[in-house]
LODREN-937079 format. One record per residue: residue number from 1; residue in one letter; z, y, x of N, C-alpha, C in turn. Coordinates in nm, 4 decimals. Each point is the difference from the previous one (the first is absolute). Example, Ala and Ser with C-alpha at 12.3 -4.5 7.8 and 13.67 -1.06 7.14 Angstrom:
% LODREN-937079
> 1 / a / 0.7800 / -0.5690 / 1.3190 / 0.0000 / 0.1190 / -0.0890 / 0.0000 / 0.1200 / 0.0900 $
> 2 / s / -0.0720 / 0.1050 / -0.0350 / 0.0060 / 0.1190 / 0.0820 / 0.0730 / 0.1090 / -0.0770 $
This chain:
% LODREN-937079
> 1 / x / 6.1413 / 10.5744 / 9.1534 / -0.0515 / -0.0845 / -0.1057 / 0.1162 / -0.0436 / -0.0872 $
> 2 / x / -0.0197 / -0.0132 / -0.1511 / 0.0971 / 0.0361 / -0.0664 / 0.0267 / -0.1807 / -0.0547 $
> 3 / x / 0.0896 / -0.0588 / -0.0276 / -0.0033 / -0.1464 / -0.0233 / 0.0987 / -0.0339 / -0.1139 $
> 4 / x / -0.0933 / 0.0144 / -0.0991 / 0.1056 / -0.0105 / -0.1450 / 0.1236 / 0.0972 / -0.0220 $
> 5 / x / 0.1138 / -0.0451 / -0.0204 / 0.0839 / 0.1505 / -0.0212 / 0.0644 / 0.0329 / 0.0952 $
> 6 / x / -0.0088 / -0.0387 / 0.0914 / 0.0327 / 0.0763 / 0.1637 / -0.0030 / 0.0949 / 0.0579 $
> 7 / x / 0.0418 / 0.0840 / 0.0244 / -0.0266 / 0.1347 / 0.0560 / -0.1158 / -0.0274 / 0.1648 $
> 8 / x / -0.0577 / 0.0538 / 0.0407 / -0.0443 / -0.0251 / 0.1146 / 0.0501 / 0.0180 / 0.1612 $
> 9 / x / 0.0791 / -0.0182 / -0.0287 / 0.1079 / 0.0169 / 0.1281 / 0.1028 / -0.0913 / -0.0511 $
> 10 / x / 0.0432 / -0.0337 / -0.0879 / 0.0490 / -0.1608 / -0.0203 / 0.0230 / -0.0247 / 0.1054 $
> 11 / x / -0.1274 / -0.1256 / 0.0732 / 0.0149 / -0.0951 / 0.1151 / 0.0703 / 0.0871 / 0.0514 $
> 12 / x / -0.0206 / 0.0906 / 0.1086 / 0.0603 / 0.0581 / 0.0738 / 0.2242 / -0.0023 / -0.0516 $
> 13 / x / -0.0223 / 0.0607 / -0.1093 / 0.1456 / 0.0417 / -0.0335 / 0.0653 / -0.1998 / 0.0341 $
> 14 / x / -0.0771 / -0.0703 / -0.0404 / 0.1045 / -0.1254 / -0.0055 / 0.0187 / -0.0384 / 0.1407 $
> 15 / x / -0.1127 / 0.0195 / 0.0971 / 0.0244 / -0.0335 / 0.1204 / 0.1017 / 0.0899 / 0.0187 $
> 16 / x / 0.0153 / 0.1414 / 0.0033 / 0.1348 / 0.0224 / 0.0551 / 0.1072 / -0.0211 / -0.0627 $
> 17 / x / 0.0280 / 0.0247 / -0.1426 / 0.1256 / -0.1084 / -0.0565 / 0.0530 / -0.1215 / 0.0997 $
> 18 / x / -0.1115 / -0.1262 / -0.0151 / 0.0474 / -0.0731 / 0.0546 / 0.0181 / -0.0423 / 0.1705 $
> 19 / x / -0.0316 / 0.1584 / 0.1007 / 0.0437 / -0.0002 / 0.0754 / 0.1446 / 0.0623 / 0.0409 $
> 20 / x / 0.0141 / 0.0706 / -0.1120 / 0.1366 / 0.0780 / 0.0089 / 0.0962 / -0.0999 / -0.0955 $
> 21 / x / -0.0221 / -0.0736 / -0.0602 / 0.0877 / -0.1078 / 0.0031 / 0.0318 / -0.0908 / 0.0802 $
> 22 / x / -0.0753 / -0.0329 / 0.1071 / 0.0192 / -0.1291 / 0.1583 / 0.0635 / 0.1248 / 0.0370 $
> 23 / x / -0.0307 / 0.1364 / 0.0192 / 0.0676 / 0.0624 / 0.1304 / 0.1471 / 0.0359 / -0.0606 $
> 24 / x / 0.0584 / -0.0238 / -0.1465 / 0.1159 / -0.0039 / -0.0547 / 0.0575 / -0.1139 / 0.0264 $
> 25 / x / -0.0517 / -0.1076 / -0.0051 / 0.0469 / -0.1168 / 0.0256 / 0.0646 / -0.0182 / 0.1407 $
> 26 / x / -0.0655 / 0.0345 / 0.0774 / 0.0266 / -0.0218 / 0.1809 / 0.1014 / 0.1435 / 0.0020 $
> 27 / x / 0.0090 / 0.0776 / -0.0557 / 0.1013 / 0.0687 / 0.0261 / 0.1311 / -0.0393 / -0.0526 $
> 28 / x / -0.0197 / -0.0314 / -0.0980 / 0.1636 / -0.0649 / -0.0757 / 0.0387 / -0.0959 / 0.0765 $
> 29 / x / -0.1236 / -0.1253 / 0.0363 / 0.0308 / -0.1005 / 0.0970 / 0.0820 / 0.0595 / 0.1069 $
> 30 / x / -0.0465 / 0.0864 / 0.0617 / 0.0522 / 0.0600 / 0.1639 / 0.0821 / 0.0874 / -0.0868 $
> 31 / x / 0.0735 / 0.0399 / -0.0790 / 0.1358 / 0.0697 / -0.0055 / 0.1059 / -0.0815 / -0.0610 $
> 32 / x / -0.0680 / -0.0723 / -0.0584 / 0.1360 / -0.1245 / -0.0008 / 0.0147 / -0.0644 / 0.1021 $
> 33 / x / -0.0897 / -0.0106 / 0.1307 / 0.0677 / -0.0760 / 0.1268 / 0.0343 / 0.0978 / 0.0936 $
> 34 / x / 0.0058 / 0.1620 / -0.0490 / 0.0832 / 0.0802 / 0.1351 / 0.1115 / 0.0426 / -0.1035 $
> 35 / x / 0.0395 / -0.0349 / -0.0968 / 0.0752 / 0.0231 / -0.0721 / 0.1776 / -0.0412 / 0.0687 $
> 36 / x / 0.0907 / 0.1142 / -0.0223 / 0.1033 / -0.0697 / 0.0253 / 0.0298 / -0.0420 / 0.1828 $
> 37 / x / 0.1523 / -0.0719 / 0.0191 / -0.0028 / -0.0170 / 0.1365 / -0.0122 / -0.1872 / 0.0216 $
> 38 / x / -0.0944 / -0.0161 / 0.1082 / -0.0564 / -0.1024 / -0.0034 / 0.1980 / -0.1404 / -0.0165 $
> 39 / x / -0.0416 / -0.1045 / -0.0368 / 0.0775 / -0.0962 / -0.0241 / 0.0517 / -0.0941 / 0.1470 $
> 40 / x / 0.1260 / -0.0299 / 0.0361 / 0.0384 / -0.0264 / 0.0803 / -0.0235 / -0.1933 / -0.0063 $
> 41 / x / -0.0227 / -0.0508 / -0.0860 / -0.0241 / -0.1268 / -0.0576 / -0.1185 / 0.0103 / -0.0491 $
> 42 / x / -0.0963 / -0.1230 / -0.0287 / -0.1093 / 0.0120 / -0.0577 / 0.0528 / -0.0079 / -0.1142 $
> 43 / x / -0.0870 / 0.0570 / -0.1394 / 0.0101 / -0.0562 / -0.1343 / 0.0121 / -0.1470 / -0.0563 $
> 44 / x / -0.1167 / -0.0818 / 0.0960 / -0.0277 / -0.0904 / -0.1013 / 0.0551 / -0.1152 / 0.0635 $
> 45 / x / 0.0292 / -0.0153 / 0.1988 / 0.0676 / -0.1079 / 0.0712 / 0.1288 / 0.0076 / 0.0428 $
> 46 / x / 0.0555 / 0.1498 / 0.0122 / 0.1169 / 0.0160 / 0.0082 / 0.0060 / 0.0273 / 0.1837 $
> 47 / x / -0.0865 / -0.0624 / 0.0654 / -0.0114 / 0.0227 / 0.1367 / -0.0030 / 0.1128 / 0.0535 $
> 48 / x / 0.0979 / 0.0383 / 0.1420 / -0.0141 / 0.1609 / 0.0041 / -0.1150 / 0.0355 / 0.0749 $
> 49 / x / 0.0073 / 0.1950 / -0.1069 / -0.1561 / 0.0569 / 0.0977 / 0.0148 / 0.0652 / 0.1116 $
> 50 / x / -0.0622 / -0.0155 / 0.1151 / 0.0118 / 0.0032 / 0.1025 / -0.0371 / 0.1739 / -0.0037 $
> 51 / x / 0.1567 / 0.0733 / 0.1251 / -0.0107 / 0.1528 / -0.0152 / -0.1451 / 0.0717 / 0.0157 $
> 52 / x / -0.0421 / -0.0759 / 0.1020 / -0.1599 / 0.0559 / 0.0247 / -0.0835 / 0.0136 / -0.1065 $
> 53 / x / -0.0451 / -0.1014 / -0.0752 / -0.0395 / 0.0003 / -0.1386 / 0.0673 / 0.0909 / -0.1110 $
> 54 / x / 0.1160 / 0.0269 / -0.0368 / 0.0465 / 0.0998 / -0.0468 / -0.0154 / 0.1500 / 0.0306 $
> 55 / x / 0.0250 / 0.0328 / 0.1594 / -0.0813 / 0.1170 / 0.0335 / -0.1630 / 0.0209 / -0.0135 $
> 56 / x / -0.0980 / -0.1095 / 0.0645 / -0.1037 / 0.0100 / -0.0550 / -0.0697 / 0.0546 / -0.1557 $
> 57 / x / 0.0622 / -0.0585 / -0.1368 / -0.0261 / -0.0140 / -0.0650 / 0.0816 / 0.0734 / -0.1221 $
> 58 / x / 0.0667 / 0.1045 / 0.0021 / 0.1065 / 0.0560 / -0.1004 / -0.0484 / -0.0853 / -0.1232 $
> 59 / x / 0.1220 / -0.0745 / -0.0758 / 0.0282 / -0.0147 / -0.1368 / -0.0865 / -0.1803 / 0.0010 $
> 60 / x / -0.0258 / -0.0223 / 0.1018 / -0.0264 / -0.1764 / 0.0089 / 0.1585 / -0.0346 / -0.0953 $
> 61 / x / -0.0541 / -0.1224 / -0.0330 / 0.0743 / -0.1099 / -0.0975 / 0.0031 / -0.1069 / 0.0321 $
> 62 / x / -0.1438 / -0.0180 / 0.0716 / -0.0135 / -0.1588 / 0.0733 / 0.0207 / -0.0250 / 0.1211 $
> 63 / x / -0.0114 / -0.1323 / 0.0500 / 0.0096 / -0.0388 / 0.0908 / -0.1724 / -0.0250 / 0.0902 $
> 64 / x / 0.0197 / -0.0060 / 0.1137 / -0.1816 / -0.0103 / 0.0164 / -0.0598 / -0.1261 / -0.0821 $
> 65 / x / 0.0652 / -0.1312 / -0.0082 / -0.0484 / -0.1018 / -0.0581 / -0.0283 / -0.0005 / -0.1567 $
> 66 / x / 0.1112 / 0.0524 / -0.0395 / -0.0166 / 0.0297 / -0.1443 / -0.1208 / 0.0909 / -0.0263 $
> 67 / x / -0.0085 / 0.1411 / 0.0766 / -0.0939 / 0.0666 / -0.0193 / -0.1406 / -0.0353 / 0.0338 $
> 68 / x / -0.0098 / -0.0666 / 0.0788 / -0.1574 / -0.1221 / 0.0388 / -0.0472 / -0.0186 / -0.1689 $
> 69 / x / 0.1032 / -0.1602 / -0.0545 / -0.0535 / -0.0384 / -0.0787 / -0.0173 / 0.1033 / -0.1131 $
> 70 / x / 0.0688 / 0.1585 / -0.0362 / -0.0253 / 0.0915 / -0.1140 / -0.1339 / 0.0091 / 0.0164 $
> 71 / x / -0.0293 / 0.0420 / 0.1693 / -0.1448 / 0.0581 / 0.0077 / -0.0890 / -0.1152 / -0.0261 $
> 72 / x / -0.0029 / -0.1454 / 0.0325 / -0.0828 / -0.0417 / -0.0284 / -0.0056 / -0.0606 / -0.1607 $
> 73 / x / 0.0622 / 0.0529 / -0.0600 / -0.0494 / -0.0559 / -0.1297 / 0.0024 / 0.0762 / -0.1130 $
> 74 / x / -0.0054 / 0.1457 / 0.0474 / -0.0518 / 0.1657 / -0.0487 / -0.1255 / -0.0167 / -0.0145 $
> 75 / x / -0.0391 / 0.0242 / -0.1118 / -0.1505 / 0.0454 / -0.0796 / 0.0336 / 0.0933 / -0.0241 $
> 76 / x / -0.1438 / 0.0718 / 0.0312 / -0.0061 / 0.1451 / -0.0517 / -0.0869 / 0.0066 / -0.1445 $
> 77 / x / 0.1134 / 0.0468 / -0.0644 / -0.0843 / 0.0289 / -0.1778 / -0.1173 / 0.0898 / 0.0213 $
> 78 / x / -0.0913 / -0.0756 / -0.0642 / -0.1006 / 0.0608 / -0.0124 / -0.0068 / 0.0894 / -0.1538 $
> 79 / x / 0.0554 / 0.0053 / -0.0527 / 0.0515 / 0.0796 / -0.1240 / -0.1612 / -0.0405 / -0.0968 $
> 80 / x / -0.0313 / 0.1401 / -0.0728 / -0.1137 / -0.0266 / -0.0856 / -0.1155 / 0.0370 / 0.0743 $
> 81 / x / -0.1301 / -0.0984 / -0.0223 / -0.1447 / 0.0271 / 0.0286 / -0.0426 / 0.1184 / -0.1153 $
> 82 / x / -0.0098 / 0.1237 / 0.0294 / -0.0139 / 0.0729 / -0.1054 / -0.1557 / 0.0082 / -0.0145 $
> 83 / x / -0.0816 / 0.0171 / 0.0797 / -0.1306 / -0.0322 / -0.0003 / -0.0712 / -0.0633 / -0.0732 $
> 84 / x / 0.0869 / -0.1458 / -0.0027 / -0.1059 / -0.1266 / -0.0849 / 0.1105 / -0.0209 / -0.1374 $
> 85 / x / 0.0775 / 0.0440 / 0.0195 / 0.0879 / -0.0209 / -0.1606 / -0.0482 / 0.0553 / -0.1053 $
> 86 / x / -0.0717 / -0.0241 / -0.0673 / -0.0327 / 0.0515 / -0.1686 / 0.1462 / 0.0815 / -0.0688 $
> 87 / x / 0.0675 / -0.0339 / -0.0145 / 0.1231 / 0.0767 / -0.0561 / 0.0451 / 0.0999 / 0.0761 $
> 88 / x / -0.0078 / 0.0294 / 0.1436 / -0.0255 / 0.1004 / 0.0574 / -0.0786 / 0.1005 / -0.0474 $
> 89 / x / -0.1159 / -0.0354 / -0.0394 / -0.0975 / 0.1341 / -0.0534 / 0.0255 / 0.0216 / -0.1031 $
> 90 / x / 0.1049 / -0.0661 / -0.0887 / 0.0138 / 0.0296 / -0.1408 / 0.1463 / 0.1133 / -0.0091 $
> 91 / x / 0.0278 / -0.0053 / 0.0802 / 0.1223 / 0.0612 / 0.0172 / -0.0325 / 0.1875 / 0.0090 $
């Protein structure tokens, strides 16, 4: 069914756009944290990282405490609702 100047496979194409943008996202995320050799000091307390945690984790930066509070106050972008956006279909 055809919905103004939309092609009919539209919906479809934006759902995968905007799933292959989250699955870009979580990849850059996870190659900037195996990136490199993990840090002997945390970044942000200066406290050292414990060897176990360094082997665990290639290319850590943090410390476990520091890294707690990153995770808890990480939102995940929800980027664009392409669905219900009007300027979406105009595009």
């Amino acid at each position: 069914m055809a919905g103004g100047w939309a092609r009919d496979d539209a919906v479809n194409d934006q759902i995968d756009v905007s799933t292959q943008e989250a699955i870009e996202r979580m990849r850059a995320r996870q190659s900037h944290r195996a990136a490199g050799e993990s840090a002997e000091f945390c970044d942000e307390c200066d406290e050292p990282i414990p060897q176990a945690r360094r082997d665990a984790i290639p290319g850590v930066r943090l410390c476990v405490a520091c890294q707690g509070k990153h995770d808890r106050n990480w939102k995940p972008q929800a980027g664009i609702n392409r669905r219900g956006s009007k300027d979406s279909q105009l595009r």
